[in-house]
Biotite code that builds the C-alpha atoms (Angstrom):
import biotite.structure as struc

atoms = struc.array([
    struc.Atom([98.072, 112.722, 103.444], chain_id="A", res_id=1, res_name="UNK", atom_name="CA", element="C"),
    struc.Atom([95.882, 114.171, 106.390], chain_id="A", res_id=2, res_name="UNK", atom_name="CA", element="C"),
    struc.Atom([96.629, 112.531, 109.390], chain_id="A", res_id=3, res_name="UNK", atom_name="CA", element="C"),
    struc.Atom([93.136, 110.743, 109.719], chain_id="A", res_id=4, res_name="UNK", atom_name="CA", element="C"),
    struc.Atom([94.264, 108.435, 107.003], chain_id="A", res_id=5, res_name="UNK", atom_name="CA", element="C"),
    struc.Atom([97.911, 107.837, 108.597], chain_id="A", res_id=6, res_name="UNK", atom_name="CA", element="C"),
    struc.Atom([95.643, 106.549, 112.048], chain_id="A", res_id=7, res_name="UNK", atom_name="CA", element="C"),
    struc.Atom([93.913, 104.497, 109.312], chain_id="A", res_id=8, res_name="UNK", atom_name="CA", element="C"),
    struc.Atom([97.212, 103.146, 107.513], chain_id="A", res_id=9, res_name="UNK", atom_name="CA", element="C"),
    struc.Atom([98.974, 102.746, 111.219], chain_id="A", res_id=10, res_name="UNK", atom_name="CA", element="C"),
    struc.Atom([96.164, 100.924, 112.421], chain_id="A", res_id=11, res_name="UNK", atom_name="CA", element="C"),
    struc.Atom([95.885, 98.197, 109.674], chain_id="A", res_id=12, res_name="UNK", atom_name="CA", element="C"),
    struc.Atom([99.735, 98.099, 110.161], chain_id="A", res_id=13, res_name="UNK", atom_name="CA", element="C"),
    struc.Atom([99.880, 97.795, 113.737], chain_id="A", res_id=14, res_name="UNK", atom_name="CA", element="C"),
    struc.Atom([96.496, 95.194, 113.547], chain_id="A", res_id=15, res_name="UNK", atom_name="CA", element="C"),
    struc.Atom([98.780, 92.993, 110.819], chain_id="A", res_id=16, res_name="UNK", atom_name="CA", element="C"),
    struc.Atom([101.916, 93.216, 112.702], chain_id="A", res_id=17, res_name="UNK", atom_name="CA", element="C"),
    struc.Atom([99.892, 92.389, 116.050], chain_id="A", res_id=18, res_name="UNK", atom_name="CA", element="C"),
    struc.Atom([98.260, 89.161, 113.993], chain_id="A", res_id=19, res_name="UNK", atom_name="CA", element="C"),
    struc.Atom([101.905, 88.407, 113.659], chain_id="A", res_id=20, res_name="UNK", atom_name="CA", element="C"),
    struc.Atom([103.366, 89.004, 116.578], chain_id="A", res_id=21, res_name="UNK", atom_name="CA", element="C"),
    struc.Atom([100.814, 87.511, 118.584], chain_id="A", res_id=22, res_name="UNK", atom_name="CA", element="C"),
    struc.Atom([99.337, 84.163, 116.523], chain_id="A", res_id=23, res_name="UNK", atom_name="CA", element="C"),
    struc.Atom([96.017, 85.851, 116.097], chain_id="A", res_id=24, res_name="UNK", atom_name="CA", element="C"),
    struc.Atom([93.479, 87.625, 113.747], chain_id="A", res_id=25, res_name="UNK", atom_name="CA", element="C"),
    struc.Atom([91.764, 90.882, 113.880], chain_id="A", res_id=26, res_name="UNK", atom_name="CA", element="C"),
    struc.Atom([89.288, 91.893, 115.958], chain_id="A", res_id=27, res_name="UNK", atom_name="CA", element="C"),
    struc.Atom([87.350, 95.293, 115.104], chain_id="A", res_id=28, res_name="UNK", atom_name="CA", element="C"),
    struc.Atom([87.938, 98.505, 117.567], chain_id="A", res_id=29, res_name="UNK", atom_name="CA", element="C"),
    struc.Atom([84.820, 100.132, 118.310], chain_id="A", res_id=30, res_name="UNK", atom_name="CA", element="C"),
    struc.Atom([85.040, 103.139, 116.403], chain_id="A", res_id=31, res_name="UNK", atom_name="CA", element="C"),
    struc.Atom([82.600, 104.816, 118.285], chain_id="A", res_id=32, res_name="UNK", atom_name="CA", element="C"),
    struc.Atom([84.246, 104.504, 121.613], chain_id="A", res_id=33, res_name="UNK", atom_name="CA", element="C"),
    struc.Atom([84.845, 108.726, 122.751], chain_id="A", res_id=34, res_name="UNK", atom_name="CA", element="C"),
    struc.Atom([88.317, 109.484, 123.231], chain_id="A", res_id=35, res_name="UNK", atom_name="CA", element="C"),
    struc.Atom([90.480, 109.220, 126.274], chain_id="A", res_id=36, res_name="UNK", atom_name="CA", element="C"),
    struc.Atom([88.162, 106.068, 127.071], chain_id="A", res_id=37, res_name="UNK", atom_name="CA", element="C"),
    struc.Atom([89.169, 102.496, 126.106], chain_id="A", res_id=38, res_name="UNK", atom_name="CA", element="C"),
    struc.Atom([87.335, 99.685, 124.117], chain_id="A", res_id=39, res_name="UNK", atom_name="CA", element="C"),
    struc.Atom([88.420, 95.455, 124.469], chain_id="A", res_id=40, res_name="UNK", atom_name="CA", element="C"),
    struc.Atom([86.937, 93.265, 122.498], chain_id="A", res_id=41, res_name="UNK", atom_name="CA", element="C"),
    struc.Atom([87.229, 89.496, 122.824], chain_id="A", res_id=42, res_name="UNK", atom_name="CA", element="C"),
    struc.Atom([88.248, 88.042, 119.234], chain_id="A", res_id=43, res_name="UNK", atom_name="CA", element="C"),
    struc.Atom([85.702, 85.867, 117.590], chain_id="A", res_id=44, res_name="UNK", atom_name="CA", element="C"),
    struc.Atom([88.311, 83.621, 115.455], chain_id="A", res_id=45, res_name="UNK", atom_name="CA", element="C"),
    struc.Atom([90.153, 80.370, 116.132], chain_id="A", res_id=46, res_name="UNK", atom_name="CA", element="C"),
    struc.Atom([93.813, 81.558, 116.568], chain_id="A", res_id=47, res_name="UNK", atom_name="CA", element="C"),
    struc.Atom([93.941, 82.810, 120.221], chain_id="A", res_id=48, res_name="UNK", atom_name="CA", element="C"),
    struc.Atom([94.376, 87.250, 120.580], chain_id="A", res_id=49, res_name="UNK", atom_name="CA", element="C"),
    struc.Atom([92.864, 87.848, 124.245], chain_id="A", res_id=50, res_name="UNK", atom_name="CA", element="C"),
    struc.Atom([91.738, 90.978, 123.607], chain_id="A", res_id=51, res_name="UNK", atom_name="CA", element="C"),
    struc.Atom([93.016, 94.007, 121.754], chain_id="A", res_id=52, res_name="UNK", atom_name="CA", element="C"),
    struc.Atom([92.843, 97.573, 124.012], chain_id="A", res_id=53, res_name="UNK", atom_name="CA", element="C"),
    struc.Atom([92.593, 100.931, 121.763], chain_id="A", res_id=54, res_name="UNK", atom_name="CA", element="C"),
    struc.Atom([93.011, 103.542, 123.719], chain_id="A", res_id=55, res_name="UNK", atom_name="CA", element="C"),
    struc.Atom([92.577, 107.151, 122.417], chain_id="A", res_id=56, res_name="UNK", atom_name="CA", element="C"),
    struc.Atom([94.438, 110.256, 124.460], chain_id="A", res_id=57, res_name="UNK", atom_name="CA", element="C"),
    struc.Atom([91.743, 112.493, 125.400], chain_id="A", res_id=58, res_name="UNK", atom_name="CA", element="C"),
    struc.Atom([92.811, 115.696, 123.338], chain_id="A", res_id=59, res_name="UNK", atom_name="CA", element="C"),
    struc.Atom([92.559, 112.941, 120.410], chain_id="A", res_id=60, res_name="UNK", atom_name="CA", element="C"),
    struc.Atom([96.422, 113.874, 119.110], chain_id="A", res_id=61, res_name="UNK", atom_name="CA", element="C"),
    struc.Atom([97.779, 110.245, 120.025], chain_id="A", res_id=62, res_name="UNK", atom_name="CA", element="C"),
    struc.Atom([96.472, 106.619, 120.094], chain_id="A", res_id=63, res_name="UNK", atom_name="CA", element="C"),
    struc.Atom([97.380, 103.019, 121.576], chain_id="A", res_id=64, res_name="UNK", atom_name="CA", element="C"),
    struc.Atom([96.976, 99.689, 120.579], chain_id="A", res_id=65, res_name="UNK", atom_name="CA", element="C"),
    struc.Atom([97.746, 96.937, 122.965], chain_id="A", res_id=66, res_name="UNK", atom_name="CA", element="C"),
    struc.Atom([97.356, 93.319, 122.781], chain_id="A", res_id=67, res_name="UNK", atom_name="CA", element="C"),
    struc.Atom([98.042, 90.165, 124.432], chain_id="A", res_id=68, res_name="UNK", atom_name="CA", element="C"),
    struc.Atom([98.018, 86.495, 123.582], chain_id="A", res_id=69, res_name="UNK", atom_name="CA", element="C"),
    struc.Atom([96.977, 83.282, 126.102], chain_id="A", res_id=70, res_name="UNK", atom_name="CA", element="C"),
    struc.Atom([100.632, 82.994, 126.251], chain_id="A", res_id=71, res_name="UNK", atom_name="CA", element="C"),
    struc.Atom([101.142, 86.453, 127.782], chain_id="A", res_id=72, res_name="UNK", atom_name="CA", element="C"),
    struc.Atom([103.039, 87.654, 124.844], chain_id="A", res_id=73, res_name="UNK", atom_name="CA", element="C"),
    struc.Atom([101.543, 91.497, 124.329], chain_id="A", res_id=74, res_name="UNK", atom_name="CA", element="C"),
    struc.Atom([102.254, 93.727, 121.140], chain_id="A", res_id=75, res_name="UNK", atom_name="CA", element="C"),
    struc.Atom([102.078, 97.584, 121.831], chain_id="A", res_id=76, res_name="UNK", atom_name="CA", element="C"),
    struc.Atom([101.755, 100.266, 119.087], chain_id="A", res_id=77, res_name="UNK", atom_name="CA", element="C"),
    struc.Atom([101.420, 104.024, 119.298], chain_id="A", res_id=78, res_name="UNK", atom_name="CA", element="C"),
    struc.Atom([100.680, 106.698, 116.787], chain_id="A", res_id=79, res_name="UNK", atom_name="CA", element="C"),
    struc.Atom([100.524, 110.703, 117.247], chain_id="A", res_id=80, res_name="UNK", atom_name="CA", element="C"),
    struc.Atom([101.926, 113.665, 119.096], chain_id="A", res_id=81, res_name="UNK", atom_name="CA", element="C"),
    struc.Atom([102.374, 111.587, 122.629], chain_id="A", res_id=82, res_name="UNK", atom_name="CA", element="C"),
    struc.Atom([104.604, 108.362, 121.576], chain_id="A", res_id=83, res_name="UNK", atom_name="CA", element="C"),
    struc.Atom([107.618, 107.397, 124.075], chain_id="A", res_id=84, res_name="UNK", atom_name="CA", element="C"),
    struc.Atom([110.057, 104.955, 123.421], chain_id="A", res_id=85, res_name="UNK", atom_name="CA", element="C"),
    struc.Atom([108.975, 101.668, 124.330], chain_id="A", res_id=86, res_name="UNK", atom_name="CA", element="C"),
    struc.Atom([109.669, 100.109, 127.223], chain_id="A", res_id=87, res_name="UNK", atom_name="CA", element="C"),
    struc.Atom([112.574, 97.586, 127.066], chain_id="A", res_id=88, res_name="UNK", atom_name="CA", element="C"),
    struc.Atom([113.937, 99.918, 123.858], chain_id="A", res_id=89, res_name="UNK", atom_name="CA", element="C"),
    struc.Atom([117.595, 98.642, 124.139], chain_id="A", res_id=90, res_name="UNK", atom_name="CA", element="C"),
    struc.Atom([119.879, 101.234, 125.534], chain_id="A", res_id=91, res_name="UNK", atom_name="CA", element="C"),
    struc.Atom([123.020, 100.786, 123.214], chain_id="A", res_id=92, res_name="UNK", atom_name="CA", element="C"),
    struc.Atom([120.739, 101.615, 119.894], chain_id="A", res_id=93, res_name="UNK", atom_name="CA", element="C"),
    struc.Atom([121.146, 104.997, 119.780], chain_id="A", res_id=94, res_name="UNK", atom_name="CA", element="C"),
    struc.Atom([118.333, 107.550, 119.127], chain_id="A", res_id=95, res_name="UNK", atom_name="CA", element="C"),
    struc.Atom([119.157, 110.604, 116.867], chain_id="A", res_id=96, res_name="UNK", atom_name="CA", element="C"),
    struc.Atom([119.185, 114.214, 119.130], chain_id="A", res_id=97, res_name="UNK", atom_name="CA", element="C"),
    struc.Atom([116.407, 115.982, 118.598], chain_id="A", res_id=98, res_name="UNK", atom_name="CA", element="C"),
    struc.Atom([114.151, 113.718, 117.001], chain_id="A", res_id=99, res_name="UNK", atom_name="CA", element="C"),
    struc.Atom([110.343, 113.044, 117.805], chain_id="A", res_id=100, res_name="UNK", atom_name="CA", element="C"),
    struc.Atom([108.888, 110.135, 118.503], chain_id="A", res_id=101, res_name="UNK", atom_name="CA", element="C"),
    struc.Atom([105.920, 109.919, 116.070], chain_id="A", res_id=102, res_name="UNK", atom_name="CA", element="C"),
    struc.Atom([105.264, 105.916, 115.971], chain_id="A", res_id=103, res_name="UNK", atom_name="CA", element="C"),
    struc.Atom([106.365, 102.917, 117.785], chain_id="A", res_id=104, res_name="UNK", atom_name="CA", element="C"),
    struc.Atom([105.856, 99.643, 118.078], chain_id="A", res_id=105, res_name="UNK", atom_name="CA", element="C"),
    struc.Atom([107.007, 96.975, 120.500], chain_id="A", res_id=106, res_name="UNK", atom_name="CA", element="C"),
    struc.Atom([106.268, 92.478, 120.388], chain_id="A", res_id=107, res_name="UNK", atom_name="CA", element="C"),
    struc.Atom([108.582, 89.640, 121.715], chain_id="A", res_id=108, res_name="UNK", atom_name="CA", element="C"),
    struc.Atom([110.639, 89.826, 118.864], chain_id="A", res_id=109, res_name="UNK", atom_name="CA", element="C"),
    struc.Atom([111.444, 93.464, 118.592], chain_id="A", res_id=110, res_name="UNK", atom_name="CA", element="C"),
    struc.Atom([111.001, 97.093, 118.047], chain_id="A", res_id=111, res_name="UNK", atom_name="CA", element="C"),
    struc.Atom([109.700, 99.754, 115.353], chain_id="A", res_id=112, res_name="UNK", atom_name="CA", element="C"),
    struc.Atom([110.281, 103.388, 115.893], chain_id="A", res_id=113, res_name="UNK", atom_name="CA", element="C"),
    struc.Atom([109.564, 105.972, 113.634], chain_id="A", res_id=114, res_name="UNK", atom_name="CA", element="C"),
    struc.Atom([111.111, 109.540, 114.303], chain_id="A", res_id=115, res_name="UNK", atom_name="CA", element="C"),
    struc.Atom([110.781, 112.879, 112.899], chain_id="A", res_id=116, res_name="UNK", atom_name="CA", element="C"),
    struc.Atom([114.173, 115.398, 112.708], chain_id="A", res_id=117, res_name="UNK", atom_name="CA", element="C"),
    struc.Atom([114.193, 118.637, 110.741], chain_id="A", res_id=118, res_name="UNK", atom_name="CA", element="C"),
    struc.Atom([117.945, 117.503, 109.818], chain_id="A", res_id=119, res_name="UNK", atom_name="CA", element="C"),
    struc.Atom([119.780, 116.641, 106.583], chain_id="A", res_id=120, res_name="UNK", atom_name="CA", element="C"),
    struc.Atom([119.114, 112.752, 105.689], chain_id="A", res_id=121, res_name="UNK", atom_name="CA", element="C"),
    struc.Atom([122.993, 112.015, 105.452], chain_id="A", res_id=122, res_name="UNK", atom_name="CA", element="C"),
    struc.Atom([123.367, 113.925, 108.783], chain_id="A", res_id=123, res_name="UNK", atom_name="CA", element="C"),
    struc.Atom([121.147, 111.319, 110.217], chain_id="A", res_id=124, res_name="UNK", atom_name="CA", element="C"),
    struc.Atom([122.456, 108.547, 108.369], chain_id="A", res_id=125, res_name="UNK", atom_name="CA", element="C"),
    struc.Atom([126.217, 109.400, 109.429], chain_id="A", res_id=126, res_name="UNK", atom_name="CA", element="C"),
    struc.Atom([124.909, 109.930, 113.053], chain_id="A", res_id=127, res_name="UNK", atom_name="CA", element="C"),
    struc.Atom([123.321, 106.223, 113.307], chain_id="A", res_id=128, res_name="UNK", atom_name="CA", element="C"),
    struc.Atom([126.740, 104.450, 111.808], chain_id="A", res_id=129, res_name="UNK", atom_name="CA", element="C"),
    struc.Atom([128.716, 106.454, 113.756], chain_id="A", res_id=130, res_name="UNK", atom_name="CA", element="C"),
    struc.Atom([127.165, 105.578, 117.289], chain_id="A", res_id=131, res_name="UNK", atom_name="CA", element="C"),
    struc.Atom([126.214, 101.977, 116.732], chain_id="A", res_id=132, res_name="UNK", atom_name="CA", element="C"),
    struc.Atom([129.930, 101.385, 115.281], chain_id="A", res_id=133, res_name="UNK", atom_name="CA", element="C"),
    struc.Atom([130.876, 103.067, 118.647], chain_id="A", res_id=134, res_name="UNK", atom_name="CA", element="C"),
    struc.Atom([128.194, 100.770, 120.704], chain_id="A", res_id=135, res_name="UNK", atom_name="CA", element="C"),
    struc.Atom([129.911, 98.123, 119.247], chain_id="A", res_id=136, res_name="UNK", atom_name="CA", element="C"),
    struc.Atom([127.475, 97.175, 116.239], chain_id="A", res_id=137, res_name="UNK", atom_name="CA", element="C"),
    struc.Atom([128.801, 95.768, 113.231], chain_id="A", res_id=138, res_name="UNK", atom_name="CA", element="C"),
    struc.Atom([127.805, 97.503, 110.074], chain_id="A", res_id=139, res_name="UNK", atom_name="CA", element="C"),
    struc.Atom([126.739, 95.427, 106.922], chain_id="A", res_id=140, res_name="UNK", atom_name="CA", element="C"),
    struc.Atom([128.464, 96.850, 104.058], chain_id="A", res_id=141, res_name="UNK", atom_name="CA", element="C"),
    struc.Atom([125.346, 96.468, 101.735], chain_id="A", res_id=142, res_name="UNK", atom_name="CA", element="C"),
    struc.Atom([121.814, 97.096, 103.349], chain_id="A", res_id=143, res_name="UNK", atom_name="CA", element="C"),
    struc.Atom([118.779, 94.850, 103.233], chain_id="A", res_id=144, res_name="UNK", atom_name="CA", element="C"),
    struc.Atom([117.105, 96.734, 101.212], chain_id="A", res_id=145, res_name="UNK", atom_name="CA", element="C"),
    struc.Atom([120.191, 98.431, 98.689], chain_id="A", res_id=146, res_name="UNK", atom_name="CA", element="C"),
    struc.Atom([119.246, 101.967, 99.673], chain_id="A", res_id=147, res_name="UNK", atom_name="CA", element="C"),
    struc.Atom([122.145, 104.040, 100.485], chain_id="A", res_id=148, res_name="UNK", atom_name="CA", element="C"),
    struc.Atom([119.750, 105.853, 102.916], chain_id="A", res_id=149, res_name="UNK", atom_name="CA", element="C"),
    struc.Atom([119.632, 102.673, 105.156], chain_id="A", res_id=150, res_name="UNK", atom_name="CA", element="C"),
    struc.Atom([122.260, 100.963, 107.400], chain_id="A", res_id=151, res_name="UNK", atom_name="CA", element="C"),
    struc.Atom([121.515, 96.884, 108.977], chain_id="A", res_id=152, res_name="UNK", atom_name="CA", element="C"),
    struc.Atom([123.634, 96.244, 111.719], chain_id="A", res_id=153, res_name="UNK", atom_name="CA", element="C"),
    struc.Atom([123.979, 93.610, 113.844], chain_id="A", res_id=154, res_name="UNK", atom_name="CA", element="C"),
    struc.Atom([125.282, 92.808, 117.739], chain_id="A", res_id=155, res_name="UNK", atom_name="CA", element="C"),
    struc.Atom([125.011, 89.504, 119.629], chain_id="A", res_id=156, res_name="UNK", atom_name="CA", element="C"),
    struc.Atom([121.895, 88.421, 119.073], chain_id="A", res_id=157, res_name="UNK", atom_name="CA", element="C"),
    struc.Atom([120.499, 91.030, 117.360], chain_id="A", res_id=158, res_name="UNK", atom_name="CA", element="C"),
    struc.Atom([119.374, 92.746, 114.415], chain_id="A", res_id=159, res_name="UNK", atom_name="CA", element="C"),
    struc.Atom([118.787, 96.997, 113.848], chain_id="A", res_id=160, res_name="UNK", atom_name="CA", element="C"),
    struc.Atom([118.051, 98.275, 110.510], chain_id="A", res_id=161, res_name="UNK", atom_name="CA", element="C"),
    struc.Atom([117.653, 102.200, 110.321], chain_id="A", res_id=162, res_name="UNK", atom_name="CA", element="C"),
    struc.Atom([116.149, 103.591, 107.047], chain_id="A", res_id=163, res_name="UNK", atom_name="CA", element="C"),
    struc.Atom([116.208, 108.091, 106.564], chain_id="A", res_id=164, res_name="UNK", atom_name="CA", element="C"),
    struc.Atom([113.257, 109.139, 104.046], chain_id="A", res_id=165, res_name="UNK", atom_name="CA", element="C"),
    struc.Atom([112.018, 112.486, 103.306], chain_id="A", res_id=166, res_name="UNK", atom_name="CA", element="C"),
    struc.Atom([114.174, 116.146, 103.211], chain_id="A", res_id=167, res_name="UNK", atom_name="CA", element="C"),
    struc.Atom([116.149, 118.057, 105.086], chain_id="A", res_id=168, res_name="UNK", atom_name="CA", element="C"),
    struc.Atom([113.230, 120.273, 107.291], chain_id="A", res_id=169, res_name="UNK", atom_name="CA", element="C"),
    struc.Atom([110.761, 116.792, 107.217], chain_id="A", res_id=170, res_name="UNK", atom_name="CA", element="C"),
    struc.Atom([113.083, 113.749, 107.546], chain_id="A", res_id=171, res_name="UNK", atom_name="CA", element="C"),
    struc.Atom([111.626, 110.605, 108.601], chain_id="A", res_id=172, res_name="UNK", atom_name="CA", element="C"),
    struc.Atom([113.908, 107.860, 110.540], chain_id="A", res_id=173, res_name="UNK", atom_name="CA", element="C"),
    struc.Atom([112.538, 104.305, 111.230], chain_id="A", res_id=174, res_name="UNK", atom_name="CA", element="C"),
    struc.Atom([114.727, 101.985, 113.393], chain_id="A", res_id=175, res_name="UNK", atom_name="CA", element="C"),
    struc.Atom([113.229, 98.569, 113.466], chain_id="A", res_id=176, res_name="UNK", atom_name="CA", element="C"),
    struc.Atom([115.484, 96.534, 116.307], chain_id="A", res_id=177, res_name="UNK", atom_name="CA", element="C"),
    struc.Atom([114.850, 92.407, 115.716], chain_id="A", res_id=178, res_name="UNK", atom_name="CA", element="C"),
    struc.Atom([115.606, 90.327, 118.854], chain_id="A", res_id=179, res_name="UNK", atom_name="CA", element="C"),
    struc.Atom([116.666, 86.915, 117.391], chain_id="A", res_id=180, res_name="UNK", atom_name="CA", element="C"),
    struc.Atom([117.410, 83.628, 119.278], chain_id="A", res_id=181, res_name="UNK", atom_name="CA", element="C"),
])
C-alpha cells in the first residue's frame, strides 16, 4: 500500500474518531492547500466541531489534524515520518526501545499510538507485559480481542490495550490508552 493511500485511510480514521471524540461531523480539508501551510474550515452541520486544522509539514513526509469542540475538548492526530508522542501520553505506559513513532492520536478520553520496531513480535509482546506488570498494571489473562499477539491491561482508572502485527524486520505496535471515569 503506497503511503498516499495510508494519508487517505488515516485521514478518514482520524476524521471518524474526531466525529467521535468531539460530538461533531466532517468537514472537508482543502486539498489544495500547499504544504507546510494550514487550512480551517468552519463545519456546515448541526452537531458543533469549531473548526478542524490540517496542517501539512513542509517537506510533505508528515501531517496533522487538530480539532476542537465549543466545549474546548480538541482531538489531535498525526501521520508520517515526524509524529511525537502526544502530549499528556501517560508516563507509566511504557514505550518499546527503539521504536518509531509513525501515528498517533490523542481526545479526552485517550490515546492511539502506532509504532514501528524491526524486532521479533513476541520480543515486543514480552517487553509490554513485562514493564506494565512492573508499572503496576494488571494483565487480563484473555485479551479483548483473543489474539495472543495482544495484551489489555488495566490501572486505576484506566484502560491500555497493546496489539504486535507484522514480522520480525517490519513489526507494527499500536497502544491505544482509554482514560475512563
Amino acid at each position: 500500500m503506497s503511503l498516499k493511500n495510508i494519508r487517505a485511510l488515516f485521514t478518514a480514521a482520524a476524521v471518524s474518531l474526531l466525529m467521535i471524540s468531539c460530538g461533531g461531523e466532517e468537514s472537508t480539508p482543502d486539498p489544495k492547500a500547499p504544504a507546510g501551510q494550514e487550512t480551517q474550515q468552519e463545519s456546515p452541520i448541526k452537531r458543533p466541531v469549531n473548526k478542524i486544522v490540517e496542517k501539512m509539514d513542509p517537506d510533505g513526509k508528515a501531517m496533522h489534524l487538530t480539532a476542537t469542540n465549543p466545549a474546548g475538548k480538541k482531538f489531535e492526530a498525526s501521520i508520517g515520518d515526524r509524529v511525537e508522542i502526544p502530549e499528556g501520553f501517560p508516563e507509566d505506559v511504557p514505550i518499546f526501545t527503539g521504536s518509531i513513532p509513525m501515528a498517533s492520536m490523542s481526545a479526552p478520553d485517550g490515546f492511539i499510538v502506532t509504532f514501528k520496531s524491526d524486532e521479533d513480535q513476541q520480543l515486543i509482546l514480552d517487553f509490554y507485559r513485562s514493564k506494565l506488570t512492573d508499572a503496576g498494571w494488571e494483565i487480563a489473562e484473555n485479551p479483548m480481542d483473543g489474539s495472543p499477539l495482544s495484551i489489555d491491561a488495566a490501572k486505576d482508572s484506566r484502560k491500555v490495550s497493546v496489539v504486535v502485527a507484522g514480522r520480525k524486520g517490519d513489526a507494527r505496535v499500536s497502544v491505544i490508552v482509554t482514560l475512563t471515569n
